[in-house]
PyMOL Python script that loads the backbone (N, CA, C, O; Angstrom):
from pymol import cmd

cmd.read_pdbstr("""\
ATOM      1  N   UNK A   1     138.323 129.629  84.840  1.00  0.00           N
ATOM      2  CA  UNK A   1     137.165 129.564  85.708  1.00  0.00           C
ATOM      3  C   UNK A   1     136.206 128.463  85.265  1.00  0.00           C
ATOM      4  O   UNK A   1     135.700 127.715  86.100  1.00  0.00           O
ATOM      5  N   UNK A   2     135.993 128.374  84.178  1.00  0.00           N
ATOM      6  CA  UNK A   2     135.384 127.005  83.667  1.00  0.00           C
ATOM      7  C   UNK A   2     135.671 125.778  83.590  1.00  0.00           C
ATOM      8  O   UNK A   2     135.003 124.886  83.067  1.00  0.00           O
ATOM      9  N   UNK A   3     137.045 125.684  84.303  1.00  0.00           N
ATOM     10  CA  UNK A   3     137.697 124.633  84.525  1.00  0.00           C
ATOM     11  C   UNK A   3     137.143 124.047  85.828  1.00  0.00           C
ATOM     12  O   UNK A   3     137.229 122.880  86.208  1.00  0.00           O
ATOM     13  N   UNK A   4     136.674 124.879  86.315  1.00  0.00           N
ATOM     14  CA  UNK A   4     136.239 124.526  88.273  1.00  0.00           C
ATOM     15  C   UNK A   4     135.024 123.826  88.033  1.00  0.00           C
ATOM     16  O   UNK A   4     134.675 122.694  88.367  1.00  0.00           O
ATOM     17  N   UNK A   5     134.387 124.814  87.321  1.00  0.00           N
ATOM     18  CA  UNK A   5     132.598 124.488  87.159  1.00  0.00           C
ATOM     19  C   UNK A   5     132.483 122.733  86.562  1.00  0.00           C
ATOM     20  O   UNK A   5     131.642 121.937  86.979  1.00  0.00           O
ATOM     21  N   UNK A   6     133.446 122.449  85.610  1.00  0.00           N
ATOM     22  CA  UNK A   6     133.891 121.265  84.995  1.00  0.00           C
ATOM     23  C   UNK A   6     134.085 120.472  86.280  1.00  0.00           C
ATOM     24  O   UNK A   6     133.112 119.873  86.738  1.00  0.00           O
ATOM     25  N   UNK A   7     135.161 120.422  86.845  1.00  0.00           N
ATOM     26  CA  UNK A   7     135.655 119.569  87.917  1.00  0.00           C
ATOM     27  C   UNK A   7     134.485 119.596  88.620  1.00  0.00           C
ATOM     28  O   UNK A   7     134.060 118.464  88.848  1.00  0.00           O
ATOM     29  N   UNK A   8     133.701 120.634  89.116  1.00  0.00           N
ATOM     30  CA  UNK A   8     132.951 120.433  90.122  1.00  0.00           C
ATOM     31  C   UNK A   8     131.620 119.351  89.531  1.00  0.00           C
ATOM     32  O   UNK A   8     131.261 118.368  90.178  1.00  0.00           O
ATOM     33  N   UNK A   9     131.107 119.684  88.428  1.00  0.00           N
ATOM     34  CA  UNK A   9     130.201 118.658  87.703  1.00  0.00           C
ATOM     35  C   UNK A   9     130.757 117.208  87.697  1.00  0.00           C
ATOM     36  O   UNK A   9     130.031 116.247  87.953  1.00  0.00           O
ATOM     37  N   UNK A  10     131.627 117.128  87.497  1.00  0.00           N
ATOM     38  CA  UNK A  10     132.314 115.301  87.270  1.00  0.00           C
ATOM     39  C   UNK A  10     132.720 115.127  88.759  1.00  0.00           C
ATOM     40  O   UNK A  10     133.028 113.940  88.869  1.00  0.00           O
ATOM     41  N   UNK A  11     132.834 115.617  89.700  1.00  0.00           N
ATOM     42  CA  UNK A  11     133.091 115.223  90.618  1.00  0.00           C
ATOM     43  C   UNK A  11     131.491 115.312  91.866  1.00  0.00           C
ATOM     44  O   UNK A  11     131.632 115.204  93.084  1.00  0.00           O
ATOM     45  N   UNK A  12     130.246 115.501  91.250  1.00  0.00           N
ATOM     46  CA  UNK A  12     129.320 115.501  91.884  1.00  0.00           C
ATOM     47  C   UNK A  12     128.864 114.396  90.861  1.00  0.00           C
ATOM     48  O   UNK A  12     128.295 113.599  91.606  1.00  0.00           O
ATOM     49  N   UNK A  13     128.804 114.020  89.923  1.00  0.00           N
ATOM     50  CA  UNK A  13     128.356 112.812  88.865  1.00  0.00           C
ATOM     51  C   UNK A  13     129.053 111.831  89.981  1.00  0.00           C
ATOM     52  O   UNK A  13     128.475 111.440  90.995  1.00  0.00           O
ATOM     53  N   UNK A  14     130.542 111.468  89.573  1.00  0.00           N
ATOM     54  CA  UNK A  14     130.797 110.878  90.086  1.00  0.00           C
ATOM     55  C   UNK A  14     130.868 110.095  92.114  1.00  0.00           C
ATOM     56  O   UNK A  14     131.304 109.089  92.674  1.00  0.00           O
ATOM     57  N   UNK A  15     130.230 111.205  92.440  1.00  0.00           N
ATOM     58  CA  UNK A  15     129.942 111.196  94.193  1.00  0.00           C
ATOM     59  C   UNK A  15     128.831 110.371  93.996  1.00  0.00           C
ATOM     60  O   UNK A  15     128.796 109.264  94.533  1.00  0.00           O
ATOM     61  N   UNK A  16     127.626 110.908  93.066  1.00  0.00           N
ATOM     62  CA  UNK A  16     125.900 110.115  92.945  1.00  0.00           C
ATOM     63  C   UNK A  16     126.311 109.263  92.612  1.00  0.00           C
ATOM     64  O   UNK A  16     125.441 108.443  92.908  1.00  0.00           O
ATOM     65  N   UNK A  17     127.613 108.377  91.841  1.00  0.00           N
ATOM     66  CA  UNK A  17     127.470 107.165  91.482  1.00  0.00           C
ATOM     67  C   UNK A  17     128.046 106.408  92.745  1.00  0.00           C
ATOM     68  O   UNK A  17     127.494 105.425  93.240  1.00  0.00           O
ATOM     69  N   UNK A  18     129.119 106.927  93.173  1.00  0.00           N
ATOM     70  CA  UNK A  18     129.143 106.136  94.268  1.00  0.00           C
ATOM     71  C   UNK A  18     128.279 105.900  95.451  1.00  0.00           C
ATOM     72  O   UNK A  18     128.459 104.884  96.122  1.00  0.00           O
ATOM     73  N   UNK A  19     127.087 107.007  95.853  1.00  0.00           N
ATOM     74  CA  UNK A  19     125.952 106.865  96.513  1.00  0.00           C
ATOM     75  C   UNK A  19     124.984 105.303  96.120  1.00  0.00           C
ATOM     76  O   UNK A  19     124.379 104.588  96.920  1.00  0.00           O
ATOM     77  N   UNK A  20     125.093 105.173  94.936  1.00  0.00           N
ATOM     78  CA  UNK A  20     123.858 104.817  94.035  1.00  0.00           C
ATOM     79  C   UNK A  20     124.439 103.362  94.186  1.00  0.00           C
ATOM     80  O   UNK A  20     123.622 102.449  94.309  1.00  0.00           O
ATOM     81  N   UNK A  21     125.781 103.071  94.188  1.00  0.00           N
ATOM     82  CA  UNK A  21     126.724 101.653  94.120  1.00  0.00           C
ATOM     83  C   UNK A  21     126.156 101.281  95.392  1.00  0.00           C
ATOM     84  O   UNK A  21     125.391 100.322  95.498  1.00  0.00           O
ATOM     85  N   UNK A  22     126.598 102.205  96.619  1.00  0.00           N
ATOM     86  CA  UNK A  22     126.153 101.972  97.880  1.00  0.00           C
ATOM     87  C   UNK A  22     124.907 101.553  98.163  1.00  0.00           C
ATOM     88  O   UNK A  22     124.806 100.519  98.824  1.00  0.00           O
ATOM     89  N   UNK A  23     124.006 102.073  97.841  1.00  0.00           N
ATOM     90  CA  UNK A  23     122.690 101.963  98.543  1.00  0.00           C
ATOM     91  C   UNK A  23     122.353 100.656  97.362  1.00  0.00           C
ATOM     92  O   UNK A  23     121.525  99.809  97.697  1.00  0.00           O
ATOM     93  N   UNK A  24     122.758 100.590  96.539  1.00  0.00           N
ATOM     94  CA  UNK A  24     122.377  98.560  95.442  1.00  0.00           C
ATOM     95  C   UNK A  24     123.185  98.000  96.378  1.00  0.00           C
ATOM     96  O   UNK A  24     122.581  97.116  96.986  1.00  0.00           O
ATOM     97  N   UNK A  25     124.552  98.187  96.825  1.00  0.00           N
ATOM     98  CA  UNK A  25     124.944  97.339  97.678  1.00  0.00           C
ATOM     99  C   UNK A  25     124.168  96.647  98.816  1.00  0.00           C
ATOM    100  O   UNK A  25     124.020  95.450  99.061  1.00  0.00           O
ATOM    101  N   UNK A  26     123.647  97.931  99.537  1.00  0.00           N
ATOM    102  CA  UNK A  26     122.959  97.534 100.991  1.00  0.00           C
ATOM    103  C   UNK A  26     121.823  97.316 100.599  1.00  0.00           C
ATOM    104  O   UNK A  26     121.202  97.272 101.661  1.00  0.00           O
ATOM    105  N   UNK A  27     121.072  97.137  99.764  1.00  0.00           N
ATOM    106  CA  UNK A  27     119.834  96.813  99.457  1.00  0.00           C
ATOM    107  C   UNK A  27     119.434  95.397  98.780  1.00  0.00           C
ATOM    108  O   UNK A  27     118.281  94.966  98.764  1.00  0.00           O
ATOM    109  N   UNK A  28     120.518  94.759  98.241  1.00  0.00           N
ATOM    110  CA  UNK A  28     120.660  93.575  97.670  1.00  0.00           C
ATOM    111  C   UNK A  28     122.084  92.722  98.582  1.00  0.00           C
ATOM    112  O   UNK A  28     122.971  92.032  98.079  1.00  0.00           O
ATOM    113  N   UNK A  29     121.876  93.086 100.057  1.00  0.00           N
ATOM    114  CA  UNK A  29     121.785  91.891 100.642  1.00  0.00           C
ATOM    115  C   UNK A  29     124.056  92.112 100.624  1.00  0.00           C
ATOM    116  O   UNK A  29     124.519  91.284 101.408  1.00  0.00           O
ATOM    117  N   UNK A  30     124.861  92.721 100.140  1.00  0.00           N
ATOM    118  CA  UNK A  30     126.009  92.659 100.575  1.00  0.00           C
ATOM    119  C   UNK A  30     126.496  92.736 102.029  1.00  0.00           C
ATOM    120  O   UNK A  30     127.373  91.917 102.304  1.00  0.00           O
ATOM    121  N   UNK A  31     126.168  93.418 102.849  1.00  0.00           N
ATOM    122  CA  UNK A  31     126.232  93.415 103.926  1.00  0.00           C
ATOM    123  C   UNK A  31     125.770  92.973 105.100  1.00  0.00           C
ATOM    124  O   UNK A  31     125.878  93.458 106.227  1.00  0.00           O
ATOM    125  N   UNK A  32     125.121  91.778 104.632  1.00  0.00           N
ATOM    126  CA  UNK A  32     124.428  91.125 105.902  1.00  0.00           C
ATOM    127  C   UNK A  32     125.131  90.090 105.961  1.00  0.00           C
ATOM    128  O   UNK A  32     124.994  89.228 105.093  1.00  0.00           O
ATOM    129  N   UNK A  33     126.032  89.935 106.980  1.00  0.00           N
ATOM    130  CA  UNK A  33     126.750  88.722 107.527  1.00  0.00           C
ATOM    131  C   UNK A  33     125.836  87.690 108.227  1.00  0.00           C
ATOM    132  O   UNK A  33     125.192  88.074 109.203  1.00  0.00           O
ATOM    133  N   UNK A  34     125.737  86.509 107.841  1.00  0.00           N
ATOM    134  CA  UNK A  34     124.943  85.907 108.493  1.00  0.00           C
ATOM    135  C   UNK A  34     126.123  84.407 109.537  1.00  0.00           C
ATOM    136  O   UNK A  34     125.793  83.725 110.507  1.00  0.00           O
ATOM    137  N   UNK A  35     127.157  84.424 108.925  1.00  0.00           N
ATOM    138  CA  UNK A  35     127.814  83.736 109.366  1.00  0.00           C
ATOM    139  C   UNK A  35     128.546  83.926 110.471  1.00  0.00           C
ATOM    140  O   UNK A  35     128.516  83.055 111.341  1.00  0.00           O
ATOM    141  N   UNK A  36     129.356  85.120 110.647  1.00  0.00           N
ATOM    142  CA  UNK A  36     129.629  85.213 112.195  1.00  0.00           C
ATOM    143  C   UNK A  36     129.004  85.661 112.954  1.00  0.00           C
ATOM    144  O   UNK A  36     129.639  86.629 113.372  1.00  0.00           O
ATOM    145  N   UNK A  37     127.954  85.580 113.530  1.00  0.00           N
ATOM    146  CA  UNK A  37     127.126  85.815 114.415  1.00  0.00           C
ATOM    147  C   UNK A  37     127.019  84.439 115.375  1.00  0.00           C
ATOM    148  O   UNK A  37     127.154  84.254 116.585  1.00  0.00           O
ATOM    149  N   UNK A  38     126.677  83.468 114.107  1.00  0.00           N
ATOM    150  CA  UNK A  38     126.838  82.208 114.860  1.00  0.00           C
ATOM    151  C   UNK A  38     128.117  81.239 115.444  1.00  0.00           C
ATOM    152  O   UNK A  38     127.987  80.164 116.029  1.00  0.00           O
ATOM    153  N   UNK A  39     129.300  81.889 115.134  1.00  0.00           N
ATOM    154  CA  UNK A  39     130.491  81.337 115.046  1.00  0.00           C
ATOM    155  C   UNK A  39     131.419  81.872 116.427  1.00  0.00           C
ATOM    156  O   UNK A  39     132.262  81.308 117.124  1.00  0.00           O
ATOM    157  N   UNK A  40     130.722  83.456 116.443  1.00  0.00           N
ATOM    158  CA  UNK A  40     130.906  84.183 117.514  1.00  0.00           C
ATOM    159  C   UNK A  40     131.464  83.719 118.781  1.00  0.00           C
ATOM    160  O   UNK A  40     132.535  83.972 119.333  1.00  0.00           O
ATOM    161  N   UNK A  41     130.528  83.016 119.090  1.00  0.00           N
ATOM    162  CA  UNK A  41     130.752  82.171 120.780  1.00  0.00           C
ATOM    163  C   UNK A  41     132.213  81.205 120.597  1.00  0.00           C
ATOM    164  O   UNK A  41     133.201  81.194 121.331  1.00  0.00           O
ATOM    165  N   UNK A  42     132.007  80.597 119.630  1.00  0.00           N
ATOM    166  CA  UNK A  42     133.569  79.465 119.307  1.00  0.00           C
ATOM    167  C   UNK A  42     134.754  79.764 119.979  1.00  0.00           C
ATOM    168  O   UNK A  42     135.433  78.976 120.638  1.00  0.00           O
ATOM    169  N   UNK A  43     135.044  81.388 119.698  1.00  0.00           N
ATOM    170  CA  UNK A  43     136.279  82.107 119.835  1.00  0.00           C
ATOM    171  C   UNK A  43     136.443  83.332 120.805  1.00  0.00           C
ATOM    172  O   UNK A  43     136.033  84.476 120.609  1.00  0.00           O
ATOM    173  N   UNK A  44     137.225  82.783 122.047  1.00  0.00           N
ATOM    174  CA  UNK A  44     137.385  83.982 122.806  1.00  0.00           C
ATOM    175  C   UNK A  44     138.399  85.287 122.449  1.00  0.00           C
ATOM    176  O   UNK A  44     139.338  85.453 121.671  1.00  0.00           O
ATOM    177  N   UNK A  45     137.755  86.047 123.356  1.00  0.00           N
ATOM    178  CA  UNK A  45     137.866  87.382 122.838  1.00  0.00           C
ATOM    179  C   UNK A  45     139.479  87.948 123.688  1.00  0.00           C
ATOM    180  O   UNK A  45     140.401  88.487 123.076  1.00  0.00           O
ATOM    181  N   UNK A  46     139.480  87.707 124.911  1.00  0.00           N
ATOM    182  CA  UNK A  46     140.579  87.938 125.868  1.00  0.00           C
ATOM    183  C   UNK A  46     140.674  86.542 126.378  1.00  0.00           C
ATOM    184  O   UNK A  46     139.852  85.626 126.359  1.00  0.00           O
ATOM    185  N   UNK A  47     142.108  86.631 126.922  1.00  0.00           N
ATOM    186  CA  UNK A  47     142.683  85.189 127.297  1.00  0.00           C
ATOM    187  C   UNK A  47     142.132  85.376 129.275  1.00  0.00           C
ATOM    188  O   UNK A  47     142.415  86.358 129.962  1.00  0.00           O
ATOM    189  N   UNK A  48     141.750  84.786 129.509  1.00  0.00           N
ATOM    190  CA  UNK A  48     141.795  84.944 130.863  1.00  0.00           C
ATOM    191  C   UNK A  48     143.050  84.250 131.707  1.00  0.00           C
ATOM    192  O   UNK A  48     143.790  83.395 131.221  1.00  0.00           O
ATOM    193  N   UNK A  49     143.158  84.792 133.112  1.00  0.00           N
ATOM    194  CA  UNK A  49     143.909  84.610 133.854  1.00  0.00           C
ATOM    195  C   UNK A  49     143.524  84.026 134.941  1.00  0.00           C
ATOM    196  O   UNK A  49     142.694  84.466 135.736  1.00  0.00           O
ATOM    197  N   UNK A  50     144.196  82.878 135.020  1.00  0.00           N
ATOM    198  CA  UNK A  50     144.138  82.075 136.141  1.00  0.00           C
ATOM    199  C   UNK A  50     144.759  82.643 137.454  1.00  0.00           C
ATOM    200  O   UNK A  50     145.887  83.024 137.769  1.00  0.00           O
ATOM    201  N   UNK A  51     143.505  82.539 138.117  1.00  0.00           N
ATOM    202  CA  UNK A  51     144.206  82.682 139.636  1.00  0.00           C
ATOM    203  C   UNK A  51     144.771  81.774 140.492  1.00  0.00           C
ATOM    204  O   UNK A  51     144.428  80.595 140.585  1.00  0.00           O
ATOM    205  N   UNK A  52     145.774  82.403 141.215  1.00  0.00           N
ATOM    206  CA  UNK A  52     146.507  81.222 142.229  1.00  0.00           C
ATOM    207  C   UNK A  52     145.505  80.877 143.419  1.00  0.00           C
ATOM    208  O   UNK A  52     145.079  81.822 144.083  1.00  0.00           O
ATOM    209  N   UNK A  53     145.152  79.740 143.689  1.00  0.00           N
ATOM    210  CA  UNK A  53     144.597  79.424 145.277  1.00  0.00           C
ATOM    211  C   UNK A  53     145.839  79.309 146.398  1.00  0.00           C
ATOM    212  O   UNK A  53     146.741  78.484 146.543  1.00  0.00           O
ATOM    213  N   UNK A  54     145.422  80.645 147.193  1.00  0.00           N
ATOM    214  CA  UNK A  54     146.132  80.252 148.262  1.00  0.00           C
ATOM    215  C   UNK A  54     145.404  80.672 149.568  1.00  0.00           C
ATOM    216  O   UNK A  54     145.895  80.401 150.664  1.00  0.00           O
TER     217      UNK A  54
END
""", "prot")
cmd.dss("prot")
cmd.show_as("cartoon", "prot")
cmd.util.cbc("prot")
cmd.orient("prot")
């Protein structure tokens, strides 16, 4: 039974650290793409289809 209480402690340590990685991540700027936003337009998304004139 003290084996659980164990697991359950190192596995809530270890959850806050990955919280804590996360939020330094998003707070110091990893996730802000600034480059494709502008690149965006360059590249279409679907091929379009030409219609026949008749």
């Amino acid at each position: 039974m003290s084996v659980i209480v164990v697991l359950i402690g190192v596995s809530v340590f270890v959850a806050v650290g990955f919280l804590i990685a996360f939020l330094w991540a998003v707070k110091s700027g990893q996730y802000d793409d600034r480059y494709t936003p502008s690149v965006r337009m360059l590249f279409d998304d679907e091929k379009k289809k030409e219609e026949d004139p008749k």
